[in-house]
C-alpha positions as a printed NumPy array, in Angstrom:
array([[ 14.665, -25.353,  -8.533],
       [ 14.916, -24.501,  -4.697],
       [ 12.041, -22.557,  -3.275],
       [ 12.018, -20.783,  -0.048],
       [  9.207, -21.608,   2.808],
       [  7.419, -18.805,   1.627],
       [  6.852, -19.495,  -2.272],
       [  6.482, -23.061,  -0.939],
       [  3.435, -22.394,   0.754],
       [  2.348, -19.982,  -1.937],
       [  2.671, -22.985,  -4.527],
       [  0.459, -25.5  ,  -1.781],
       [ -2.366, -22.919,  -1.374],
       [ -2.83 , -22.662,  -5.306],
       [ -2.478, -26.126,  -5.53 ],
       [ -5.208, -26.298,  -3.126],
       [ -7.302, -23.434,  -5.299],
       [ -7.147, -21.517,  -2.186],
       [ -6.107, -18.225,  -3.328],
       [ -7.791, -15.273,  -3.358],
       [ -6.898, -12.187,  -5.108],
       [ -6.804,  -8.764,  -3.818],
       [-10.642,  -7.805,  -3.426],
       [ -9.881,  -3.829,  -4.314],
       [ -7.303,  -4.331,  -6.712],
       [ -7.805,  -0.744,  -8.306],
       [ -6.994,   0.985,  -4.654],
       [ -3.458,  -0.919,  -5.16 ],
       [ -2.947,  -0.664,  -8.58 ],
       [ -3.501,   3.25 ,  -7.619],
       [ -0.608,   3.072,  -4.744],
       [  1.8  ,   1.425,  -6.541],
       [  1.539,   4.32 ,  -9.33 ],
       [  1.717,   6.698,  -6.629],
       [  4.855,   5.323,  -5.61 ],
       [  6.087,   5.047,  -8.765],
       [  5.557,   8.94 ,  -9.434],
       [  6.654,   9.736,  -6.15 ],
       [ 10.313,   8.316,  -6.936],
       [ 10.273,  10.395,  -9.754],
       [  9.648,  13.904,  -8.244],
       [ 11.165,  15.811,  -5.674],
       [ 10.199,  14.81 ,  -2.227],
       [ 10.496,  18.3  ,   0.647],
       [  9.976,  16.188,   4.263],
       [  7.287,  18.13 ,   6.557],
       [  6.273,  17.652,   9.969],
       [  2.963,  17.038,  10.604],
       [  0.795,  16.874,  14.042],
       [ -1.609,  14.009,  14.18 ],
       [ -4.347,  12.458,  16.43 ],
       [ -3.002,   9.038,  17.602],
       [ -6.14 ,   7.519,  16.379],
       [ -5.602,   8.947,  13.18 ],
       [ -1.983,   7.877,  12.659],
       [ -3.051,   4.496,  14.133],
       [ -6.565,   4.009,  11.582],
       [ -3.709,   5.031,   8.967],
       [ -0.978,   2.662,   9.63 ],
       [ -3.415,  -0.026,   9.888],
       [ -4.99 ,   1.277,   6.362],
       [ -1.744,   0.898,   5.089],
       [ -1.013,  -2.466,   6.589],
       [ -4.136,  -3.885,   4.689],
       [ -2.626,  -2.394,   1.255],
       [  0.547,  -3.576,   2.097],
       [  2.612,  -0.238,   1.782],
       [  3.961,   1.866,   4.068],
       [  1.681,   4.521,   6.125],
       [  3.945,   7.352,   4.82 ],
       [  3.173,   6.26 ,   1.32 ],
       [ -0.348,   5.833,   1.997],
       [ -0.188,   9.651,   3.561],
       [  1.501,  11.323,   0.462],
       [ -0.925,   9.548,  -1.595],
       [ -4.608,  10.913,  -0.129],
       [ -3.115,  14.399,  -0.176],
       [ -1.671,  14.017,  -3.56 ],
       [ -5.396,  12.822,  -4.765],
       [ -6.646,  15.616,  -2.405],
       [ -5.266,  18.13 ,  -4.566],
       [ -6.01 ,  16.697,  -7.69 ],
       [ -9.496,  16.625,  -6.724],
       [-10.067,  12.649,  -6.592],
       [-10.814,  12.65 ,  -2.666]])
């Protein structure tokens, strides 16, 4: 089997025991159901006026969860509404 560089050094690092799962898995189990739902419904695109600190703390946010800022946007004012924020 051919692996690329990437899953090669993915196999060496658990070879070397030095992986570390996700330390809030529940946060990214929650995104990736928000995504999920969110290809399922009808999407309307707004535009929105933000503090470039804000849209900066965000991206990063979403860098860390590994899913895109947008995603991470729709998803606190989706739990907004539902009253889980």
């Amino acid at each position: 089997m051919t692996y690329t560089d990437d899953e090669k050094e993915l196999l060496a690092v658990l070879d070397r025991g030095e992986f570390e799962p996700e330390l809030d898995q529940e946060t990214t189990i929650n995104a990736i159901k928000q995504m999920a739902l969110n290809t399922t419904q009808k999407q309307k695109t707004v535009t929105v006026s933000l503090l470039e600190n804000d849209i900066s703390r965000l991206k990063a946010e979403a860098v860390s969860l590994g899913i895109p800022y947008q995603i991470l946007m729709s998803s606190v004012i989706h739990q907004y509404l539902d009253r889980k924020l």
